[in-house]
Rosetta silent file (secondary structure, phi, psi, omega in degrees, C-alpha in Angstrom):
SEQUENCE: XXXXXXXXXXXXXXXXXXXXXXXXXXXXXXXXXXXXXXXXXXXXXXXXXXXXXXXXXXXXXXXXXXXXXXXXXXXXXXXXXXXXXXXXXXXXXXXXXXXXXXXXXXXXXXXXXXXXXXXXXXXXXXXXXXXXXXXXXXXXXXXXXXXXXXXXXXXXXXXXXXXXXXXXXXXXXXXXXXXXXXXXXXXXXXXXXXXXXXXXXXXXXXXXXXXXXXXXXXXXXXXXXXXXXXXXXXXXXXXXXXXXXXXXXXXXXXXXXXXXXXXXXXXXXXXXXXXXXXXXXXXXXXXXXXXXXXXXXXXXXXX
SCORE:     score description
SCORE:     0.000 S_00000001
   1 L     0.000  123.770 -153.824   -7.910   -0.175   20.457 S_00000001
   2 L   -86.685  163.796 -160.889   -6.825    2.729   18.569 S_00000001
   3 L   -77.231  153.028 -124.548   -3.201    2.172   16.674 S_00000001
   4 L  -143.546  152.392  146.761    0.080    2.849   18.625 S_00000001
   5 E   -66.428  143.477  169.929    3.011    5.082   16.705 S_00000001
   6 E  -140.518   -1.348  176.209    5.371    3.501   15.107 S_00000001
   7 E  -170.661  174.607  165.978    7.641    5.172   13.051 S_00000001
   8 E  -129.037  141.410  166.756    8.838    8.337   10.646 S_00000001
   9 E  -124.577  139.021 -157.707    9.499    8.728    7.454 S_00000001
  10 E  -133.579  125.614  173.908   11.502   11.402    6.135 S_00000001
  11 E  -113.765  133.265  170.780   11.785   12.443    2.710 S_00000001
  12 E  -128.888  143.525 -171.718   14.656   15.128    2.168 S_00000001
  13 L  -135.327  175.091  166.654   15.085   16.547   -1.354 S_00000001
  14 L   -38.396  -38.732 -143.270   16.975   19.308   -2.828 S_00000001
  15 L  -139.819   -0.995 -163.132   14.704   22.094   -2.167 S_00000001
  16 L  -166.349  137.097  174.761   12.094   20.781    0.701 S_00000001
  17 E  -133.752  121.227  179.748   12.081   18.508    4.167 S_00000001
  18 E  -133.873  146.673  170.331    9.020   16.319    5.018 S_00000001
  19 E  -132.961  172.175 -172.903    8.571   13.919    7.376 S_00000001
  20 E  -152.304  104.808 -158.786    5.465   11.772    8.632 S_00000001
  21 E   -82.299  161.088 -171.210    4.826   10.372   11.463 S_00000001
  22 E  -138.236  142.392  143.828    2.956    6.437   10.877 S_00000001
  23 E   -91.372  173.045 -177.640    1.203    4.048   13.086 S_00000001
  24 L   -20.033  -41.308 -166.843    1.159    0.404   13.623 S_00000001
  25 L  -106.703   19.786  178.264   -1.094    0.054   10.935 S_00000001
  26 L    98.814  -17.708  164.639    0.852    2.234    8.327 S_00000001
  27 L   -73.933  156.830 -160.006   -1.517    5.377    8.533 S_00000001
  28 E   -98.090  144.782 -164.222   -0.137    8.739    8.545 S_00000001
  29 E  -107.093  -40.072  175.537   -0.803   10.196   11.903 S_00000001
  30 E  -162.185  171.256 -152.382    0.777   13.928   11.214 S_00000001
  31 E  -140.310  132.714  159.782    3.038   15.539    8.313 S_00000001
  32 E  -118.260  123.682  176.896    5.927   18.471    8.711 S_00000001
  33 E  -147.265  121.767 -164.919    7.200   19.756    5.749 S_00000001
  34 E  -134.834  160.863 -168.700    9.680   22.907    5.744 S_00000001
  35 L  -105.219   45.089 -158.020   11.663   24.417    3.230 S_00000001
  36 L  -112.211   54.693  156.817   15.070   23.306    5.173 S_00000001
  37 L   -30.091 -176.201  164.828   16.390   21.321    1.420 S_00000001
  38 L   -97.010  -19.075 -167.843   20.134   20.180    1.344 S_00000001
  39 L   -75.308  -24.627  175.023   20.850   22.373   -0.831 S_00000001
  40 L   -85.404    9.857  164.137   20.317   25.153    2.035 S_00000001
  41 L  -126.188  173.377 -150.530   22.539   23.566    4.579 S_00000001
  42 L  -112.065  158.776 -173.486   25.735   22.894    5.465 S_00000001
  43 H   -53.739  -55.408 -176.675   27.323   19.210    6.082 S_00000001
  44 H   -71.460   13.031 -172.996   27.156   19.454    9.888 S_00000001
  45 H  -103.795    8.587 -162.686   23.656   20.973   10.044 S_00000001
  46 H   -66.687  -83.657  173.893   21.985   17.730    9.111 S_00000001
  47 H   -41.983  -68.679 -175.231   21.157   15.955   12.560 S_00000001
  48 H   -35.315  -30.744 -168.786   20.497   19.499   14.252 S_00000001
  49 H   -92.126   -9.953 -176.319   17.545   20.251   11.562 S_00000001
  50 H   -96.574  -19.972 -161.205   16.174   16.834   12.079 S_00000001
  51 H   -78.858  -25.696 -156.235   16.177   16.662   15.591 S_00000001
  52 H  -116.205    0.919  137.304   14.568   20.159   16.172 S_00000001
  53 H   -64.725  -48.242 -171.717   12.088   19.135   13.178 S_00000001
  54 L  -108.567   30.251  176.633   11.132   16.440   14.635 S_00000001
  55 H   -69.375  -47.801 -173.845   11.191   16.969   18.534 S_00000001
  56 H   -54.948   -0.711 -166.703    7.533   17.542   19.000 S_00000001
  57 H  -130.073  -43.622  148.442    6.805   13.835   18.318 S_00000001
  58 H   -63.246   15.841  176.987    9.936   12.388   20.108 S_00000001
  59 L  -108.065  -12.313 -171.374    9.066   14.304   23.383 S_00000001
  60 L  -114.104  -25.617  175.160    5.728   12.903   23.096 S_00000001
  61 L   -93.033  -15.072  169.218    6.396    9.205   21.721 S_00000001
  62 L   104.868 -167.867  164.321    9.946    8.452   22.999 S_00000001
  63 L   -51.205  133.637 -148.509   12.808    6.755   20.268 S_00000001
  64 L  -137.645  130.284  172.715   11.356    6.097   17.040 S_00000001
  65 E  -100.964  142.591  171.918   13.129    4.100   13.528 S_00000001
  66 E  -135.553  122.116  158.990   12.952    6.739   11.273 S_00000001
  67 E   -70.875  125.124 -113.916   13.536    6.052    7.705 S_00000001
  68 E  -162.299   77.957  168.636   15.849    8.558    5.756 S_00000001
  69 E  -117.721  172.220 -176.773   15.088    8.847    1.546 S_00000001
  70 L    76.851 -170.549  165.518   15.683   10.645   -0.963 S_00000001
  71 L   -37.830   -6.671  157.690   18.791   13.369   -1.584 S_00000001
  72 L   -59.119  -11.223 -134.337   20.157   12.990    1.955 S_00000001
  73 L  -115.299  -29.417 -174.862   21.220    9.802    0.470 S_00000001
  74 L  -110.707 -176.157 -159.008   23.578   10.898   -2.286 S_00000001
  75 L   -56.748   -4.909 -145.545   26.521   12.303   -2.279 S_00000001
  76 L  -125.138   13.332  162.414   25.811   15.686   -1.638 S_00000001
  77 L   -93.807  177.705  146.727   23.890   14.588    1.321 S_00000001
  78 L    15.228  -97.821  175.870   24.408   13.001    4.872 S_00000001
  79 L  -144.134  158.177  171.945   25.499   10.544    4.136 S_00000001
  80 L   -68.771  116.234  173.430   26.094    8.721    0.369 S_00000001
  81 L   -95.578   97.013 -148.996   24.279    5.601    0.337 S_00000001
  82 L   -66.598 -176.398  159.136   25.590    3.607   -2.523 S_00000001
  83 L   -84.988  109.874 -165.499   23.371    2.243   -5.286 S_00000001
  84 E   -59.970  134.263  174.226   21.549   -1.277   -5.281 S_00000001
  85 E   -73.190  131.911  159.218   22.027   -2.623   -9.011 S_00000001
  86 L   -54.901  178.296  -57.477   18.523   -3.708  -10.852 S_00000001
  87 L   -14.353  133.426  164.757   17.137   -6.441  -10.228 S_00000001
  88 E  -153.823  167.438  169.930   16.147   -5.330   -6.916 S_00000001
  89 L  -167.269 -178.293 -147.985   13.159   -5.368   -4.618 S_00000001
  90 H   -77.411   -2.674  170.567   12.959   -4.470   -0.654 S_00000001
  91 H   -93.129  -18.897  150.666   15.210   -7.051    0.578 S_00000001
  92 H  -100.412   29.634 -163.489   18.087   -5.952   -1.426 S_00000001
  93 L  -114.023  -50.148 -175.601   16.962   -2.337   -1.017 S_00000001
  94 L   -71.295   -4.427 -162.406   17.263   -3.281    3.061 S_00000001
  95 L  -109.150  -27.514 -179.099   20.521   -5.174    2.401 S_00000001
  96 L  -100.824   -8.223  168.202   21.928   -1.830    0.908 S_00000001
  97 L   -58.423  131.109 -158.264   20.765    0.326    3.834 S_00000001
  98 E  -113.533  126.775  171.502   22.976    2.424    6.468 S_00000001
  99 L  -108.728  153.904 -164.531   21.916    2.381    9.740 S_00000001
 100 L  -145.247  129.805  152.929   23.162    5.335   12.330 S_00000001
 101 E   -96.887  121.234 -156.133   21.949    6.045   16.031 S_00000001
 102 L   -94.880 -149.066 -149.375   21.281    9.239   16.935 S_00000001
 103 L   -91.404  -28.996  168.444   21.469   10.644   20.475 S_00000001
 104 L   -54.040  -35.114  179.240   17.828   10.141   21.451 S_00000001
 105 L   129.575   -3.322 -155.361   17.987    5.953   20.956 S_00000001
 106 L   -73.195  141.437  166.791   16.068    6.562   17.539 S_00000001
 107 E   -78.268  153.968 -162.654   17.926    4.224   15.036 S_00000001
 108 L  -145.005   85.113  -78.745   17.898    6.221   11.970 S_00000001
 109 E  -140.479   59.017  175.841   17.495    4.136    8.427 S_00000001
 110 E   -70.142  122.265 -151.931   19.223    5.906    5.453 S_00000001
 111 L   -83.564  159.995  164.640   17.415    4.120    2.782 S_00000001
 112 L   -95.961  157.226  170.413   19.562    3.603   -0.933 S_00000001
 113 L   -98.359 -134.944 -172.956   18.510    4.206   -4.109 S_00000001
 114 E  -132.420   99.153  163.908   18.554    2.223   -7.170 S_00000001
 115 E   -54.386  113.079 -178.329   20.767    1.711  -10.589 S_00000001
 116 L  -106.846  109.492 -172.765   20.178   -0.045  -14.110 S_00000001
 117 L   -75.264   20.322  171.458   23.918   -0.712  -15.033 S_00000001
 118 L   -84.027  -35.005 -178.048   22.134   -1.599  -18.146 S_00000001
 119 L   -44.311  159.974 -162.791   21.306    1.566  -19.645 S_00000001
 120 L  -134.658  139.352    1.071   23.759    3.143  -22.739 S_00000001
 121 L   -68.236  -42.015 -151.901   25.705    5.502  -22.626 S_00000001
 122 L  -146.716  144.424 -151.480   26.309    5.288  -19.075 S_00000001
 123 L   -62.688  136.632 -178.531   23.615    3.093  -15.907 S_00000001
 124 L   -72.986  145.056  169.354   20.449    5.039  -15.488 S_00000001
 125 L  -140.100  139.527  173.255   19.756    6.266  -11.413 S_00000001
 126 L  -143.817  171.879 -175.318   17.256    6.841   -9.230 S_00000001
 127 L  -139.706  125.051  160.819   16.775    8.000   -5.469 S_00000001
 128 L    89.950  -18.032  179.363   13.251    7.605   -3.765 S_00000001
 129 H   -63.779  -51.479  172.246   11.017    6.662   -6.876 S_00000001
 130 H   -71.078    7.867  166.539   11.760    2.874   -5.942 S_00000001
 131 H   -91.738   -5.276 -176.140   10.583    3.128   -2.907 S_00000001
 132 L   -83.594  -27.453 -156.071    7.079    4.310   -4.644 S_00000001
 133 L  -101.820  -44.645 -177.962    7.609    1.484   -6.646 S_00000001
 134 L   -79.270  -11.828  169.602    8.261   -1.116   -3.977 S_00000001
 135 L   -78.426  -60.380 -177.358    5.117    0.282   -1.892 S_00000001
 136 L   -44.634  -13.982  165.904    2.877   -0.395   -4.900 S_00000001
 137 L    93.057  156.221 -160.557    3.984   -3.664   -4.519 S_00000001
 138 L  -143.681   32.520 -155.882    5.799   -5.953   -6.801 S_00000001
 139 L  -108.371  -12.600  178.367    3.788   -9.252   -6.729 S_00000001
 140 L  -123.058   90.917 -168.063    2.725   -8.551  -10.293 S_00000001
 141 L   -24.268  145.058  176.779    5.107   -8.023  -13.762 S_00000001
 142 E  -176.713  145.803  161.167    3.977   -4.437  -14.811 S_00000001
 143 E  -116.063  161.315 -165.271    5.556   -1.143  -15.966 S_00000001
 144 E  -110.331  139.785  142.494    5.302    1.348  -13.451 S_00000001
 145 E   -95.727  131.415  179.339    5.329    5.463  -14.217 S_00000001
 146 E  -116.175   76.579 -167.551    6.531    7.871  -11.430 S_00000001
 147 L   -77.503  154.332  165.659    5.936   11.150  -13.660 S_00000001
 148 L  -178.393 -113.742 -149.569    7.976   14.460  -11.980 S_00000001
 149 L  -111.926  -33.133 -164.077   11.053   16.620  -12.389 S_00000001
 150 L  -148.775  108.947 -161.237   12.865   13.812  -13.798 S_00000001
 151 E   -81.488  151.754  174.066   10.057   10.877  -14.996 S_00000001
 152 E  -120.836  134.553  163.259   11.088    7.246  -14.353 S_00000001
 153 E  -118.691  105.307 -153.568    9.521    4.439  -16.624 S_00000001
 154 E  -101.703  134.462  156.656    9.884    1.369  -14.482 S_00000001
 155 E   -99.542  127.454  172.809    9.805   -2.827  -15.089 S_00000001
 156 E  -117.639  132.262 -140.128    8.464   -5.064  -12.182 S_00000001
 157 E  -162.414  127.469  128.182    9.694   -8.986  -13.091 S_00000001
 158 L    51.452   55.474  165.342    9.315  -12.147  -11.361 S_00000001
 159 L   119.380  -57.399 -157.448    9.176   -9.736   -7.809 S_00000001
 160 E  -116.643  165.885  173.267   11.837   -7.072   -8.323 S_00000001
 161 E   -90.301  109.176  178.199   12.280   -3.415  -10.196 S_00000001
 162 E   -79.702  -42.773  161.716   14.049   -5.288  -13.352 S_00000001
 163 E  -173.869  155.507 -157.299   15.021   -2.084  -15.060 S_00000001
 164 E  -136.263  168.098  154.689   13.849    1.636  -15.184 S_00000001
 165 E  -142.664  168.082 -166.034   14.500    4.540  -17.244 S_00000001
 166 E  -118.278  118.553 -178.844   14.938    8.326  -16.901 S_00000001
 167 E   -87.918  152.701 -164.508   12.906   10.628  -19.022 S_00000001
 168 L  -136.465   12.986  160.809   14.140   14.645  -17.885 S_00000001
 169 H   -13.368  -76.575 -166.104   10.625   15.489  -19.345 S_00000001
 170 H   -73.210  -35.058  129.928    9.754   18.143  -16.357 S_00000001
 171 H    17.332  -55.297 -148.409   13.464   19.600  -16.358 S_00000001
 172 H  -119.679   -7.675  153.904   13.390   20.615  -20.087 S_00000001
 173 H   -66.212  -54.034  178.678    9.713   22.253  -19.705 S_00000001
 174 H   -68.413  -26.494 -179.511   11.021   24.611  -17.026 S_00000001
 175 H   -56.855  -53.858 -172.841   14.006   25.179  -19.065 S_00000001
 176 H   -62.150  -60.142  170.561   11.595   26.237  -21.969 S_00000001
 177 H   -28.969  -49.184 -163.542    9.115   27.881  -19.664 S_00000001
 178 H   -78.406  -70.852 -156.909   11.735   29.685  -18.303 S_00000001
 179 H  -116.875    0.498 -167.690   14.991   30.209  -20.155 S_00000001
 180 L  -149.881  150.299 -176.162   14.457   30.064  -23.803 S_00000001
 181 H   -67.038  -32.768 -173.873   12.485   32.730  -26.494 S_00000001
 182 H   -38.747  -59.568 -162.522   10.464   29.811  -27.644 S_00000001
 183 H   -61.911  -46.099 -164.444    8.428   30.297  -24.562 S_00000001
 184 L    -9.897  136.113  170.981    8.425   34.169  -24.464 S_00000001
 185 L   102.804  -37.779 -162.696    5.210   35.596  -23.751 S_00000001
 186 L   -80.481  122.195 -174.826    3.474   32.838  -21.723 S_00000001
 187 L   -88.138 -170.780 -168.314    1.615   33.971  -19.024 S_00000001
 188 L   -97.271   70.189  172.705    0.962   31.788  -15.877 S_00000001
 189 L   -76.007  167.134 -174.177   -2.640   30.703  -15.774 S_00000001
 190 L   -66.682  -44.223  159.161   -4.308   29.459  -12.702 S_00000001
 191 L  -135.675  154.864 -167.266   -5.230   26.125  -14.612 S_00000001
 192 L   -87.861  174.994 -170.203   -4.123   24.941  -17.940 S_00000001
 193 L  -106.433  117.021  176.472   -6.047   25.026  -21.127 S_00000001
 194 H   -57.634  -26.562  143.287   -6.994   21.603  -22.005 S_00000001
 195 H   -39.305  -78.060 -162.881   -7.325   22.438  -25.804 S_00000001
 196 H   -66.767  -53.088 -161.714   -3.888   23.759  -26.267 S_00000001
 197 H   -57.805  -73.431 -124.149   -2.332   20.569  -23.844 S_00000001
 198 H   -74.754  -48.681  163.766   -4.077   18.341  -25.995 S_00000001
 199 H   -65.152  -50.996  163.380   -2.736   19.807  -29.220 S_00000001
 200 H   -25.091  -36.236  176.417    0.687   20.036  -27.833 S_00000001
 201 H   -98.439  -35.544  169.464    0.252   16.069  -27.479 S_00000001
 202 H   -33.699  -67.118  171.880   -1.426   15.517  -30.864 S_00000001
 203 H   -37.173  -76.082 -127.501    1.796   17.739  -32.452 S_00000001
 204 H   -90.243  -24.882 -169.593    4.190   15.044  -30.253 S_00000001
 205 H   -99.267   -3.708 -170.470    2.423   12.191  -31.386 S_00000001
 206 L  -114.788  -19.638 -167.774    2.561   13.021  -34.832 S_00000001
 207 L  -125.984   93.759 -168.229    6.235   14.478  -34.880 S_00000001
 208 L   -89.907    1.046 -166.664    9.407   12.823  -34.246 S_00000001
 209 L   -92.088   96.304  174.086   11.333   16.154  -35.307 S_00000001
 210 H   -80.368  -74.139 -163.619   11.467   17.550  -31.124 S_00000001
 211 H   -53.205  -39.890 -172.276   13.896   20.208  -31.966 S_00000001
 212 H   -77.612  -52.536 -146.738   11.565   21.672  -34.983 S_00000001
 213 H   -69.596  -26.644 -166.469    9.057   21.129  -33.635 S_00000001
 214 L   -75.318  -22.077  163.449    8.964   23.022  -30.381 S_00000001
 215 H   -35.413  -48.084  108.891    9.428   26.030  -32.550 S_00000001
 216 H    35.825  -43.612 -159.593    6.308   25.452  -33.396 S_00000001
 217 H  -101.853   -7.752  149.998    5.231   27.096  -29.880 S_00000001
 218 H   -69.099  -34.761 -178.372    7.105   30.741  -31.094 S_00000001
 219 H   -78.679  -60.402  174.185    5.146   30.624  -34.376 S_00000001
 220 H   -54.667  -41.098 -164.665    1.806   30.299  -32.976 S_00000001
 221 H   -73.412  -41.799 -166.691    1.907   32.671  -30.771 S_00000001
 222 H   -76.401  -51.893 -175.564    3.588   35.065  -33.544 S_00000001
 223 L   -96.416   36.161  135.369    0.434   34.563  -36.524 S_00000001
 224 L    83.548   37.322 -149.338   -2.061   34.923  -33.798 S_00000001
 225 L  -120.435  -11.537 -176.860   -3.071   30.934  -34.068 S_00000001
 226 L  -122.610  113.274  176.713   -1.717   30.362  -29.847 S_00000001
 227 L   -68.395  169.264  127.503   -2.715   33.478  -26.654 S_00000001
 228 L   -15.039  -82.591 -162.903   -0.426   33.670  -23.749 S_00000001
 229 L   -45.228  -51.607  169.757   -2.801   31.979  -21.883 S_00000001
 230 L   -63.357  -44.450  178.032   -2.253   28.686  -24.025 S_00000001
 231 H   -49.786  -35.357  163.962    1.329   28.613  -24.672 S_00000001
 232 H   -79.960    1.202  162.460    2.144   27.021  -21.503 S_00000001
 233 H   -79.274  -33.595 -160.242   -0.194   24.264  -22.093 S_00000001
 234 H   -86.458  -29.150 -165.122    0.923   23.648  -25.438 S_00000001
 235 H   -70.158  -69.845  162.052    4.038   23.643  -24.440 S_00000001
 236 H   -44.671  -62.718  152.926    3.475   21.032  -21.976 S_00000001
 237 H    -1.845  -64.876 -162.215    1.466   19.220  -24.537 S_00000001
 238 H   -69.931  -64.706  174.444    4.497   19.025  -26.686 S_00000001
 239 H   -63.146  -30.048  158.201    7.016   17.473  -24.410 S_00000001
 240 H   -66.245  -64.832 -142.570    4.973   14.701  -22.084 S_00000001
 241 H   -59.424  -40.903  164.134    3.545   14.081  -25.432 S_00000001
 242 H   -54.182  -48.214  170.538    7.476   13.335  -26.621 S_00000001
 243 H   -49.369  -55.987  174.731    7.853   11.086  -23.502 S_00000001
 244 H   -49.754  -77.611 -160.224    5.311    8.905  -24.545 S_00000001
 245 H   -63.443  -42.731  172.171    6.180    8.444  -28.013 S_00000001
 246 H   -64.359  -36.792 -167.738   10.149    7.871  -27.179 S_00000001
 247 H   -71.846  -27.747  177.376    9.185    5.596  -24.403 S_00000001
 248 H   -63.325  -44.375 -157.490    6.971    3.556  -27.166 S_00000001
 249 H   -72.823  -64.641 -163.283    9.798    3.651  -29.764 S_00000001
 250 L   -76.216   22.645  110.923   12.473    2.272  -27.519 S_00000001
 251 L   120.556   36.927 -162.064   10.021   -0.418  -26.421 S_00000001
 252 L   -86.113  -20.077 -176.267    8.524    0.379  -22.956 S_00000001
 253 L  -164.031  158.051  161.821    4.662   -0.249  -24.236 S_00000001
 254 L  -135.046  148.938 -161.163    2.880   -0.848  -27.358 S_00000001
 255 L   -39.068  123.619  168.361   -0.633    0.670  -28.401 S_00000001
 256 L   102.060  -10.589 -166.354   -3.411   -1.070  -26.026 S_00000001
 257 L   -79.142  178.069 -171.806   -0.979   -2.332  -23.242 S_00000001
 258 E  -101.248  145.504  153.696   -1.375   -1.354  -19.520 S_00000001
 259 E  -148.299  169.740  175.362    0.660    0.754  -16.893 S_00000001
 260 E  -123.448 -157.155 -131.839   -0.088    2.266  -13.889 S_00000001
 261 E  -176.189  119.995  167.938    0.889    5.769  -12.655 S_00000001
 262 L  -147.921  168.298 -153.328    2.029    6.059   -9.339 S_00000001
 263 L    78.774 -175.164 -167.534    2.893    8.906   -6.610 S_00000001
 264 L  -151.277   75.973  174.781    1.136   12.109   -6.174 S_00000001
 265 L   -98.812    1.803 -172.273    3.012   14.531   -7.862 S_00000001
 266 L   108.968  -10.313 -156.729    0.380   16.943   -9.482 S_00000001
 267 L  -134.730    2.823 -175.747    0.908   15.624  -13.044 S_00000001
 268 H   -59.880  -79.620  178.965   -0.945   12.365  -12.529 S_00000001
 269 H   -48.884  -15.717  171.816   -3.923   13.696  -14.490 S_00000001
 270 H   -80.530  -59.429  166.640   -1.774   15.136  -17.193 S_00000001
 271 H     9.203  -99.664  152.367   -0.593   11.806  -17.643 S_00000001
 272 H   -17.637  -18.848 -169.562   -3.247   10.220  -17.916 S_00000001
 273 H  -107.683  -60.988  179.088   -4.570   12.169  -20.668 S_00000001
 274 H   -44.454  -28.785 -159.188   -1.327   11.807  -22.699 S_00000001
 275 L   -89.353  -35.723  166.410   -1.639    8.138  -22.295 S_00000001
 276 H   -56.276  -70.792 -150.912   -5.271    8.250  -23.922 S_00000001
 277 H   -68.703   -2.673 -163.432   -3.639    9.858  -26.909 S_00000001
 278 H  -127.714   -6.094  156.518   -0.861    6.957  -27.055 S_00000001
 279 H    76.272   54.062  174.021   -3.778    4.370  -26.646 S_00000001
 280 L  -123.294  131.695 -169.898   -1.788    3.135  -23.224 S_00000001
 281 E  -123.608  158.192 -130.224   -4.397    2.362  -20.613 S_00000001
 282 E  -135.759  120.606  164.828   -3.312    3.820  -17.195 S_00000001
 283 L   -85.177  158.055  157.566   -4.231    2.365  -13.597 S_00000001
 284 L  -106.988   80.885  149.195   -3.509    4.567  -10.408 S_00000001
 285 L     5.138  133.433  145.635   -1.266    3.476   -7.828 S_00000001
 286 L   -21.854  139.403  149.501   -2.434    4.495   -3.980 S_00000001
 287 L   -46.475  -35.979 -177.230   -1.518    7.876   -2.758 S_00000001
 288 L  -130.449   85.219  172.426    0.906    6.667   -0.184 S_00000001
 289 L   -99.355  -48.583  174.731    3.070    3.929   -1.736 S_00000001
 290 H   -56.624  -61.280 -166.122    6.272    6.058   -0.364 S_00000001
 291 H   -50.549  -24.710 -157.913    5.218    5.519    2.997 S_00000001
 292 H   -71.848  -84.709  148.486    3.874    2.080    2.505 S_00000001
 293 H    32.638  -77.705 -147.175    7.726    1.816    0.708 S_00000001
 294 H  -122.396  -15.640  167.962    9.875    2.925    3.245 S_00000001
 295 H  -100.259    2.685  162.060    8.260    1.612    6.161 S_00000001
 296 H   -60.375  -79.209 -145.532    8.726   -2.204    4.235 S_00000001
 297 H   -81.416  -37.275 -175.382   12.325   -1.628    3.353 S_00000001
 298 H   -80.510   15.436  148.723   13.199   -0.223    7.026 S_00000001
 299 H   -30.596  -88.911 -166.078   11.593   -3.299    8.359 S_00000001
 300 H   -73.330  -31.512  157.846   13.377   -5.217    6.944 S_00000001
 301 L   -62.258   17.428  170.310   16.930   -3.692    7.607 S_00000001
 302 L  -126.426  -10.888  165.021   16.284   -3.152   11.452 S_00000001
 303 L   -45.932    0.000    0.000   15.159   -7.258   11.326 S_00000001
């Protein structure tokens, strides 16, 4: 007997809105994803964009719980959901959840994210990574990576996400890519050059001097020792390779230990490569731990 629908999950970010519709048995049945962000609407336009996103699948399945992550969530969303304090894991992730019915019958699940009021200067945040975290499951102590825009280095303890941190790794690459003469010159290849990435993490792993060092990617390029073509690998190189090496010094891993690497952001394989150069040996987390995630924590908050 083939699987029944049973629910959506909707990730809304800054810049992009996807949803997924899932069946009973947690497989994704169909995917929408439009470039309708928060940042391009207005407070009251919220409901209207979801309902006329997602009408073709409530005209043909009826009311639906649809789960609600990511930046809809904060302040500059929806609605603000506040933030569950570490320790946490999906029953105080579902215990921090806002539920709202919209006009169809669907109940509609804004999920929260997650805080470590431990972090100094001021408690570390995150919105949708810990639901990535809590699909991968939490039955085993581990640190967890979620590499992106903004990288999270995660602890799972006796159950729960014990405490995370925020690396701003992909952030300060576009800045450099982007915005600053260091970069100048670098053209866009189609794939990066694994040489120059590699040296970029050699250079990182070898160099605690960040600020000199990125200089480093203006000089080559000036005595002929870096192309175009290379700089934005090298580039790269330099700064995951600095992630690693800060996350060892402030005490996240030590040379031989294990993590895994979870999501499917594109950067999974750079990863992975950096973590060979930092002697960290790197599992891979499932491809769909948000959904897995988010259909868990809205479970349990509609129990």
């Amino acid at each position: 007997m083939a699987a029944e629908t049973a629910a959506i999950v909707v990730d809304w970010g800054t810049t992009s809105f996807r949803a997924t519709l899932i069946d009973d048995d947690g497989n994704e049945m169909e995917n929408i994803e439009t470039p309708q962000g928060i940042s391009k609407l207005n407070k009251g336009d919220y409901e209207v964009v979801l309902m006329t996103a997602l009408a073709p699948w409530l005209s043909t399945h009826g009311a639906l719980p649809i789960a609600a992550l990511g930046m809809i969530t904060s302040r500059n969303g929806w609605i603000e959901v506040p933030y569950v304090a570490c320790p946490a894991g999906p029953a105080e992730l579902a215990a921090g959840s806002l539920r709202k019915s919209l006009s169809n019958g669907s109940d509609l699940v804004f999920l929260p994210g997650l805080t470590d009021p431990s972090r100094r200067p001021f408690p570390d945040v995150m919105r949708g990574e810990e639901i990535q975290v809590a699909g991968h499951g939490l039955a085993d102590d581990a640190t967890i990576i979620i590499p992106g825009t903004h990288s999270k280095w995660t602890k799972v303890k006796a159950g729960r996400i014990d405490s995370f941190q925020t690396f701003v790794t992909g952030e300060i690459f576009a800045l450099l890519l982007n915005n600053s003469f260091i970069a100048r010159g670098a053209t866009q290849p189609t794939v990066d050059d694994p040489e120059a990435y590699l040296r970029g993490l050699e250079e990182a792993k070898s160099s605690a001097a960040m600020l000199s060092l990125l200089f480093s990617a203006r000089t080559g390029g000036l005595v002929g020792r870096l192309t175009a073509d290379q700089l934005r690998s090298y580039v790269h190189g330099m700064v995951i390779g600095q992630e690693f090496r800060q996350a060892r010094e402030v005490g996240w891993y030590s040379e031989g230990d294990e993590a895994t690497i979870v999501g499917n952001d594109g950067l999974n394989d750079l990863y992975v490569i950096a973590a060979t150069v930092f002697d960290l040996k790197i599992t891979l987390g499932a491809d769909d731990v948000l959904i897995r995630g988010a259909l868990d924590v809205m479970r349990r908050s509609l129990s």
